[in-house]
C-alpha positions in Angstrom: -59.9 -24.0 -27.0 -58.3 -22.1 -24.0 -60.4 -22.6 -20.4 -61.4 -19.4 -19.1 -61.1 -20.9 -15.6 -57.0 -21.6 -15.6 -54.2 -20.6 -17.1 -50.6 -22.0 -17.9 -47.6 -21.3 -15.2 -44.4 -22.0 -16.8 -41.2 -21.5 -14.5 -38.1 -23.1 -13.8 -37.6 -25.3 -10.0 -34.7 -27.3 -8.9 -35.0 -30.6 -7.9 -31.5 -31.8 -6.6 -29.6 -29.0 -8.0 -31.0 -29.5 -11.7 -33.2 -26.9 -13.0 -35.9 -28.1 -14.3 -38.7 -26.4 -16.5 -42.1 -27.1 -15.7 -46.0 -26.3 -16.6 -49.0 -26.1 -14.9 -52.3 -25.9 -15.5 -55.8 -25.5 -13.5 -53.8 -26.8 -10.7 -54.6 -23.1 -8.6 -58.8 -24.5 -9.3 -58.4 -27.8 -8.2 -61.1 -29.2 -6.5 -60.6 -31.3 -3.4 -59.9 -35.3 -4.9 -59.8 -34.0 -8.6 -56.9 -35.7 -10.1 -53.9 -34.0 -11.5 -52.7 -35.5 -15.3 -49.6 -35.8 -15.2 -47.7 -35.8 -18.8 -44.6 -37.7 -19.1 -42.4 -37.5 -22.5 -40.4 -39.8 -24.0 -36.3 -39.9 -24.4 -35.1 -36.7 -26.0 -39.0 -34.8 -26.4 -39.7 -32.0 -24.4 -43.1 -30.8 -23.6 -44.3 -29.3 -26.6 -44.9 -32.8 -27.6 -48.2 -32.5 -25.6 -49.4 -29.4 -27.1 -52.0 -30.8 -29.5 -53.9 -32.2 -26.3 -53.2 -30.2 -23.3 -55.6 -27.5 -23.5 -58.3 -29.7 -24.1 -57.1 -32.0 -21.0 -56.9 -29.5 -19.0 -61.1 -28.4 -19.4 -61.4 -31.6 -17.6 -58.3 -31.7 -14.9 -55.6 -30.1 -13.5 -52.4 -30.7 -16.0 -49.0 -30.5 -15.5 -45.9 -30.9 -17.5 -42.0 -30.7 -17.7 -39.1 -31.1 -19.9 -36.9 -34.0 -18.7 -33.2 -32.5 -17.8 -31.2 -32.1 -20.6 -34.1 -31.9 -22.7 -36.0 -28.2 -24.1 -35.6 -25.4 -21.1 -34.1 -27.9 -18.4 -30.7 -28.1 -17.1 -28.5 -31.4 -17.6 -28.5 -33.9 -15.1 -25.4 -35.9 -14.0 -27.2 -39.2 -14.1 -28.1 -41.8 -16.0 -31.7 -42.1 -16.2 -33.4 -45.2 -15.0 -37.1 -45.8 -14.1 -36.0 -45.2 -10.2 -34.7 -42.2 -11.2 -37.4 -40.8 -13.0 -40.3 -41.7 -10.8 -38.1 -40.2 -7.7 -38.1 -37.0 -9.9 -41.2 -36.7 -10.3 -42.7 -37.4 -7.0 -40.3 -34.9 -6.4 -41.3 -32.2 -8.1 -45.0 -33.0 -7.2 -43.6 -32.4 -3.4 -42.1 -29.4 -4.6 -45.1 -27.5 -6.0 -47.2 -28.8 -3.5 -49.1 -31.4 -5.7 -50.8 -34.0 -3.4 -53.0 -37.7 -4.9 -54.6 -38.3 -6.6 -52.1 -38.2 -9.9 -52.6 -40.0 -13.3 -49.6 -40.3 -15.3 -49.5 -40.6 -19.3 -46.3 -41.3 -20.5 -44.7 -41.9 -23.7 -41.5 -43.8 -24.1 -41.2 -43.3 -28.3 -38.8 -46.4 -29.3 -39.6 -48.5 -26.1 -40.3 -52.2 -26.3 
């Protein structure tokens, strides 16, 4: 099902000199305290790994995605990654785009223990 009220903005930003590419959706209808979800993949997927879901998230909240760097359309990325690292990213990028709280995150760390 594809919402009639938003539509997908895919584009490349750079966050520290790394471009990276990422995807929004509904955030242009957000109501005032609607949450954004936030999709976080796993080492070495990119975003498609959320297409099964993300339409049908995104009927319910604003959604937005990205391919980690060095992973699908994003540039590589000099450093190592580390929790730090990725959560400075993303608050980041958030900044960036001009995405303000509240945020959920999903994340999924395939082969973490």
């Amino acid at each position: 099902m594809i919402s009639l009220n938003s539509f997908s903005q895919k584009r490349l930003i750079t966050i520290d000199s790394t471009k990276i590419w990422i995807n929004t959706i509904g955030i242009e209808n957000r109501k005032e305290g609607q949450p954004v979800i936030v999709f976080e993949s796993g080492m070495g997927m990119d975003m498609k790994n959320w297409r099964p879901i993300i339409n049908q998230v995104s009927e319910m909240a604003p959604v937005f995605t990205y391919d980690r760097p060095g992973i699908g359309m994003s540039g590589p990325e000099g450093d190592t990654m580390t929790i730090k690292g990725v959560s400075e990213r993303l608050l980041k990028m958030l900044k960036h785009i001009e995405i303000e709280p509240p945020i959920f995150t999903y994340m999924f760390l395939h082969g973490s223990q």
